[in-house]
C-alpha positions in Angstrom: -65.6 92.7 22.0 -66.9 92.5 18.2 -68.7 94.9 16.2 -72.7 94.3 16.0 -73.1 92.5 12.6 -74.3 93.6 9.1 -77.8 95.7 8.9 -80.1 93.1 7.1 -81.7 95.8 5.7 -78.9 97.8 4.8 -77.3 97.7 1.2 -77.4 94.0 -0.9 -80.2 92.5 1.4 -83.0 90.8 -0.3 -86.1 88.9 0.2 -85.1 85.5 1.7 -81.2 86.6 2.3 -79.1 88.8 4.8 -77.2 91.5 3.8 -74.2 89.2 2.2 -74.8 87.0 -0.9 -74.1 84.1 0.8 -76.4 84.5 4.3 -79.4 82.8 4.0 -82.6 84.1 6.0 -84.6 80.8 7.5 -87.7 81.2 9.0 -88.1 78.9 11.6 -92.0 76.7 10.7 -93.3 74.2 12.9 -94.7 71.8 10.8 -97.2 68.5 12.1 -98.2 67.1 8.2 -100.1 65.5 6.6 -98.2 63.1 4.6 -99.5 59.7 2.5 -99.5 56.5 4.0 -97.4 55.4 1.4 -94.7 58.4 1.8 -91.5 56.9 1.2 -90.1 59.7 3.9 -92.7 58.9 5.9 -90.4 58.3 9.1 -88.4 61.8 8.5 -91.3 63.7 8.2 -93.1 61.9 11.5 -90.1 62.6 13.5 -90.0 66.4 12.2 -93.5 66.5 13.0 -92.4 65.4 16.7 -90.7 68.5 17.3 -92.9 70.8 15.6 -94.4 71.8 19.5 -90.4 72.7 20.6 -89.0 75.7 21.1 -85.3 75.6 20.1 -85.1 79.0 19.9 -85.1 79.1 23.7 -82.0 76.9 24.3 -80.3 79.1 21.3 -81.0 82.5 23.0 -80.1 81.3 26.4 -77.1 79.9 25.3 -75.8 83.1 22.8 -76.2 85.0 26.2 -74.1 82.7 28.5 -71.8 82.7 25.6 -71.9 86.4 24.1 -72.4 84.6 20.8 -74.6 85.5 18.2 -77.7 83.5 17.8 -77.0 83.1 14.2 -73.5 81.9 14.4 -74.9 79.2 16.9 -78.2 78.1 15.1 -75.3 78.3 11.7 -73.3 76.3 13.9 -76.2 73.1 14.9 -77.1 73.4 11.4 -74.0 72.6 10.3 -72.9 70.0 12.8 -76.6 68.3 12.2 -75.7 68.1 8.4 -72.1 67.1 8.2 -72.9 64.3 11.3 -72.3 61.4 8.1 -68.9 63.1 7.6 -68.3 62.9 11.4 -69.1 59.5 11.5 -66.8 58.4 9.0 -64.4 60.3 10.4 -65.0 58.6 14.1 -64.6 55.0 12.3 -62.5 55.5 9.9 -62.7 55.2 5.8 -61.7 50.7 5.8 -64.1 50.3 9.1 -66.7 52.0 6.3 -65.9 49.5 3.4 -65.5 45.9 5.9 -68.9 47.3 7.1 -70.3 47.4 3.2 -68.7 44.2 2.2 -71.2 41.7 4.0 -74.1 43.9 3.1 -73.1 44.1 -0.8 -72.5 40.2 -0.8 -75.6 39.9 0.3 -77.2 42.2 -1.9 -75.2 40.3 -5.1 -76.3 37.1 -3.8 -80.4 39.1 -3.4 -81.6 35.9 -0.9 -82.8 36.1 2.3 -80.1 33.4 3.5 -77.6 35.7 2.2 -79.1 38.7 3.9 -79.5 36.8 7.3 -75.6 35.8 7.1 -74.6 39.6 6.7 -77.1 40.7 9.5 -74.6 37.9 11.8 -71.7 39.5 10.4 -72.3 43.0 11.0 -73.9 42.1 14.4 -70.2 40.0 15.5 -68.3 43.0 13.9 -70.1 45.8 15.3 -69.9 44.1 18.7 -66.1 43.8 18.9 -66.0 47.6 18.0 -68.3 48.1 21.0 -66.4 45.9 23.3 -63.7 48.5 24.8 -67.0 50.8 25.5 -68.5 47.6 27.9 -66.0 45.8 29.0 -62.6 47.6 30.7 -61.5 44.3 31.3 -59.8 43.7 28.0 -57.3 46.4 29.4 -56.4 44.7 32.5 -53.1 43.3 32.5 -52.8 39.9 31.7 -52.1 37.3 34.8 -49.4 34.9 35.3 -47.1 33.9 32.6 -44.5 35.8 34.2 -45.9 39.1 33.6 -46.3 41.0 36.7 -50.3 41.6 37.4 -50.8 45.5 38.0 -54.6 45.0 38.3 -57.0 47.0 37.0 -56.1 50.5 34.7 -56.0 53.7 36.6 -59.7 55.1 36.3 -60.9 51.6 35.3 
């Protein structure tokens, strides 16, 4: 078992931070607006509004006990999952799946007509399709019948 963690107000804490340099104090705000029509964040702030009436405090303290882990180091833990998710993302599909992706999109942005924009929308669509394929259809990893391969029907767990 671990020893109980620093005092936060013990030696080195401050207003705003925990008893290292480097621990920021957050204090959880729900938050419901207002915001101008025109608010270019408009769609961020609506969905943080969304939320404001949540607990998530409750899922955190149910889960450090079931795990006998700190609620900070999980709450640390969403918080950094949640804000590296871009990272994960190029990580899931990979840094030339990121630039084919761009390519239709910054032709049509060099090109600046709606034509142009419509033709990148198709291409992205057709691209982002065959990436989704193996998560709809099992069937492209059937074996292939006839032509003197032997058919072994569907894949195990298919």
């Amino acid at each position: 078992m671990s020893a109980p963690g620093p005092d936060p107000d013990g030696p080195g804490a401050s207003a705003g931070r925990g008893a290292a340099d480097d621990e920021a104090v957050v204090r959880l705000e729900r938050w419901k607006g207002p915001w101008p029509d025109a608010d270019p964040d408009a769609n961020f702030k609506a969905d943080v509004a969304l939320y404001a009436s949540l607990d998530p405090m409750a899922t955190i303290r149910d889960l450090s006990r079931s795990l006998d882990v700190p609620e900070g180091a999980i709450v640390h833990y969403v918080l950094a999952k949640y804000c590296t998710g871009g990272s994960g993302g190029l990580l899931e599909i990979g840094p030339s799946m990121v630039h084919r992706l761009c390519e239709p999109i910054d032709r049509a942005e060099r090109a600046g007509d709606d034509a142009a924009r419509l033709d990148a929308y198709r291409q992205l669509r057709d691209m982002i399709r065959w990436l989704r394929l193996p998560l709809v259809d099992d069937a492209i990893y059937r074996a292939p019948r006839g032509g003197g391969v032997e058919d072994s029907g569907p894949v195990a767990g298919a």
